[in-house]
N, C-alpha and C positions, 0 to 999 in steps of 0.2 A: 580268687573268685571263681565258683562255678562255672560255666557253659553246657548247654545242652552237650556239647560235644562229650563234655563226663561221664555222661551219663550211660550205661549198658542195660538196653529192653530184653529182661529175658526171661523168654516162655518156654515151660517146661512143659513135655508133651509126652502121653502115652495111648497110643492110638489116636488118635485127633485129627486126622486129616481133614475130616470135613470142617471142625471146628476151624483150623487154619486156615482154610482153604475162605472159609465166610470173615474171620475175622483178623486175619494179617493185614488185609491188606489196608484197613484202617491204623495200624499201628505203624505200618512203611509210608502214609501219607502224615500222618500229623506229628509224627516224632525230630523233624528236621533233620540235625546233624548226631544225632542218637545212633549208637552202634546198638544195631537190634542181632539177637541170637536166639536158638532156638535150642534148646537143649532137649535131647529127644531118650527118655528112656526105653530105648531097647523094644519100641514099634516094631511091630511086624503088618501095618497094613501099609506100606508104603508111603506114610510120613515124609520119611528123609526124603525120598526120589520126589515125590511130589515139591518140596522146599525148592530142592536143588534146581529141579529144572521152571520155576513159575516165580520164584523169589532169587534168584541167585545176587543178591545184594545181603541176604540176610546170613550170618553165618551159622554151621550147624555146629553144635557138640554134641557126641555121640556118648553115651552113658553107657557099662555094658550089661548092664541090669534095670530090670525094672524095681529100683529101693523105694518108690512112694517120693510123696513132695520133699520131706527132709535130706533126704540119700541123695535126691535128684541133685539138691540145688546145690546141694553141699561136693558134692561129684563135679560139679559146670562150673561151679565159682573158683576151681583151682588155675582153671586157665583165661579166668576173665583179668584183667587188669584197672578198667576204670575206676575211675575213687567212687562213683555212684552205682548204686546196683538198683533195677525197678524189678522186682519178682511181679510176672504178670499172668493173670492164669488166659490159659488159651482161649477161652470162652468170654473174653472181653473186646468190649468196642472201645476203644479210645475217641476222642474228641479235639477237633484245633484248639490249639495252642494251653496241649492240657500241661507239658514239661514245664514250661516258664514258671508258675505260682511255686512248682515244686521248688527249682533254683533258686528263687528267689527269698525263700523262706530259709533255706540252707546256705543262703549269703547272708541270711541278718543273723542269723544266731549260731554261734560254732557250736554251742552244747547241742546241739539238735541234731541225733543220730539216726534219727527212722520218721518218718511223714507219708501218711495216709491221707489222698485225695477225697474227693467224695463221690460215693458207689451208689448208683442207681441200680432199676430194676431193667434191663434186655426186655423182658418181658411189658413190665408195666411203667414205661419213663417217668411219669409223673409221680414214682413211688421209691424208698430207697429200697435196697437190697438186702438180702437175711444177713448175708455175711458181710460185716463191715459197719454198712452204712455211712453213719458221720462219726465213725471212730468210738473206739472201743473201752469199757472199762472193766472192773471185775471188782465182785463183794467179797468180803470178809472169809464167804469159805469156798472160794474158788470159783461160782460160777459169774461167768461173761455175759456183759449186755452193750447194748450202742444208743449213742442217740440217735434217735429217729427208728430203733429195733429193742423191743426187747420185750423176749422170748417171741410167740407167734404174732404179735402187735406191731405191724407197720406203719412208721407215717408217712403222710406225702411228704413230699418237697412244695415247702412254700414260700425256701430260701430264708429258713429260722436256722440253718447251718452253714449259713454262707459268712462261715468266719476264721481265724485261724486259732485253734485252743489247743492247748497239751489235753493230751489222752493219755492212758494206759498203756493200749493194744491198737497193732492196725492192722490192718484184715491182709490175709496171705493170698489173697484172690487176686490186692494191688498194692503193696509199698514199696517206698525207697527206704535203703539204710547204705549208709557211708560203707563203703570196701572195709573199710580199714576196722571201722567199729562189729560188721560182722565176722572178718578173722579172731580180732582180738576176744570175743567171747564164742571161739572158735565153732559157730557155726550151730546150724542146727541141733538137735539131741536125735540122732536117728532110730532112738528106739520106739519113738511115735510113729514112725511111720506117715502116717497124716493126719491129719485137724490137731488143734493146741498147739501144732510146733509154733505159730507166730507168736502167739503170748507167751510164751515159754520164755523165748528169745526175747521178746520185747520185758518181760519179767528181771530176767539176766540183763537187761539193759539199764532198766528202773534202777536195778539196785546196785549200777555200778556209775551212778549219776547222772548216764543219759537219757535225755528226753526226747520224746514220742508225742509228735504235731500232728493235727489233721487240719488240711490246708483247703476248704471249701470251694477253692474258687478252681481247683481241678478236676473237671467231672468225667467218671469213665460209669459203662454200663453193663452189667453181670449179668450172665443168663443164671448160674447158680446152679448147682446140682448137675452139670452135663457130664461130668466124670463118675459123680457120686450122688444120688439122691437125696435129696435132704430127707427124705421120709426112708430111707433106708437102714434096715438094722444095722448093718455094718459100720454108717455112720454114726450110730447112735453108742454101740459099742465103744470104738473108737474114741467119742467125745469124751463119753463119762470115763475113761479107763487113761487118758493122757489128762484130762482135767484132776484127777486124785494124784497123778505123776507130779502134775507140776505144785499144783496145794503145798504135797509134802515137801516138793525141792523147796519151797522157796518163800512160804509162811514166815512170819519173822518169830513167833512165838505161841504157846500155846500147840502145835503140831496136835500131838493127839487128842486135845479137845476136838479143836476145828474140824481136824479129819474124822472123827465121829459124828460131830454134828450132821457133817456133809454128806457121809455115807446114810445116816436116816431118814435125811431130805429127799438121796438116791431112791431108798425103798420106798418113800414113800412114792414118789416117781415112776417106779416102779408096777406098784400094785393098782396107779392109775391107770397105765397101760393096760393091765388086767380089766379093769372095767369098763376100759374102751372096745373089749374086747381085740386087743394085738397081743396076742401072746409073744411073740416074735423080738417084741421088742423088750419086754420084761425080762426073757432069757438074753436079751443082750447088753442087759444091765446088771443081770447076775454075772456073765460070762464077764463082762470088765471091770467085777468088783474081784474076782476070781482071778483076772492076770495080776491087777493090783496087788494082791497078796502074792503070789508068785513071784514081783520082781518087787517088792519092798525092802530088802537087804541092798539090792542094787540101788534103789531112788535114796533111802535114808543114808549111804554113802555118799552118793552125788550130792545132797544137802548140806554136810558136812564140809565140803568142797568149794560152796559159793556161798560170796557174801549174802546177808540178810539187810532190808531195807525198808521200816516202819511207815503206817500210812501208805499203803498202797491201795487203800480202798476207802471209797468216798460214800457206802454204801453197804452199810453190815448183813443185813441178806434183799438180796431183789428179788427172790423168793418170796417171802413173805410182803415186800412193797408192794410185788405184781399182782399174787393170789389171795389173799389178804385185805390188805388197804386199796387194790382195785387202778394202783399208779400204772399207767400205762404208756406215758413218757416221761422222756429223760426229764 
């Protein structure tokens, strides 16, 4: 049986001082007997020294590079030991006695490899948060939504999520996944660099029979974007250009339909930007339809490599649910 004591809090940080500095010290009050770590890639604003001297309960791991969220974690996780890993991004408030629902959900069910709390908004409490929310799914041709999120559509919290349900996907902002089951499907794909890596992984999980919980009665709270913008091209790039990566890994059939489909849904996405007038971001959607084809030899390899695992979508495009039929919750 678990124990908080299992459990390893670890925040991976690159430049973040001030975010640490605001939000540690909630995760050193309400974690109990939780060995909390800091895994620091390769700051130069004085991070580490700041830890060291104002947390010195908290342990540091020192990265020697700045690889993004996959490299990071996958680099800290060699010297953690606990059978429970909480990936937590540094821009989160935790709340008492948010561990316990998580253990306790990982004591009733041994298939249960990865469990996503429920993500509010930092900014607006009464609201959930872009990334995450109440746990995550994905349609037919690759794109992700949540309940309580999906796409720019947020709901409040009115405690219509306060339950425990298998999901897909759970947000890399805040889950737990078993030590053991993130070795075994060894780890991140570091070629994303960041965004997609947690579906990816929770993808590779799907299909090698473990299940992915969202445990409602755990609430933490996200400020969202303090790394990366959500309205940033670069995140935008990123999305569409690791979302076609994982499509191809991991689709169970069909591949070059779906990934055609997917890419005309892209342009079309695309040329809305246009009429939004962002150009910025239409070239960053050509730019990561453009890596996509660059490392396609690579992905349709890695495909080959991992199992495949039918039904993994409850929803053939949310595209068309959301801008279409006008669905605007789960």
């Amino acid at each position: 049986m678990y124990q908080t004591k299992d459990i390893a809090v670890v925040i991976l940080n690159w430049n973040g001082k001030a975010l640490l500095k605001q939000f540690l010290p909630s995760v050193i009050n309400y974690s109990n007997d939780a060995k909390i770590y800091v895994a620091d890639n390769a700051s130069t604003d004085g991070s580490v020294a700041f830890v060291s001297e104002h947390f010195p309960t908290v342990t540091i791991i020192q990265n020697t590079e700045n690889g993004g969220y996959a490299k990071g974690y996958n680099d800290a996780f060699r010297y953690i030991e606990e059978p429970l890993l909480c990936l937590l991004n540094s821009d989160i408030e935790v709340t008492e006695n948010w561990l316990q629902p998580i253990i306790d959900v990982f004591n009733a069910d041994t298939k249960t490899a990865i469990i996503q709390p429920k993500i509010l908004d930092f900014k607006n409490k009464t609201h959930f948060e872009y990334a995450g929310a109440a746990g995550g799914f994905i349609d037919k041709y690759g794109y992700p939504y949540c309940r309580g999120r999906i796409f720019d559509t947020i709901e409040e919290d009115k405690g219509q999520y306060n339950d425990v349900m298998d999901i897909f996907w759970a947000s890399g902002a805040c889950f737990f996944i078993k030590n053991a089951t993130f070795k075994s499907l060894n780890g991140f794909d570091e070629t994303y660099f960041a965004h997609m890596e947690e579906i990816d992984l929770c993808w590779r999980a799907f299909n090698t029979n473990h299940n992915t919980k969202y445990v409602g009665h755990s609430t933490v709270y996200h400020v969202g974007g303090a790394t990366l913008s959500n309205t940033s091209p670069k995140k935008t790039y990123l999305n569409f250009r690791n979302s076609l990566f994982t499509l191809v890994k991991h689709t169970d059939s069909n591949v070059f339909i779906r990934t055609v489909v997917r890419m005309k849904l892209d342009g079309i996405a695309a040329f809305r930007f246009l009429l939004q007038l962002k150009p910025q971001y239409f070239y960053a959607i050509l730019k990561a339809h453009g890596a996509f084809y660059m490392n396609l030899g690579r992905t349709l390899k890695k495909r080959k490599q991992l199992p495949k695992r039918s039904n993994y979508y409850k929803t053939k495009s949310i595209v068309w649910s959301y801008f279409i039929k006008k669905r605007t919750k789960f």
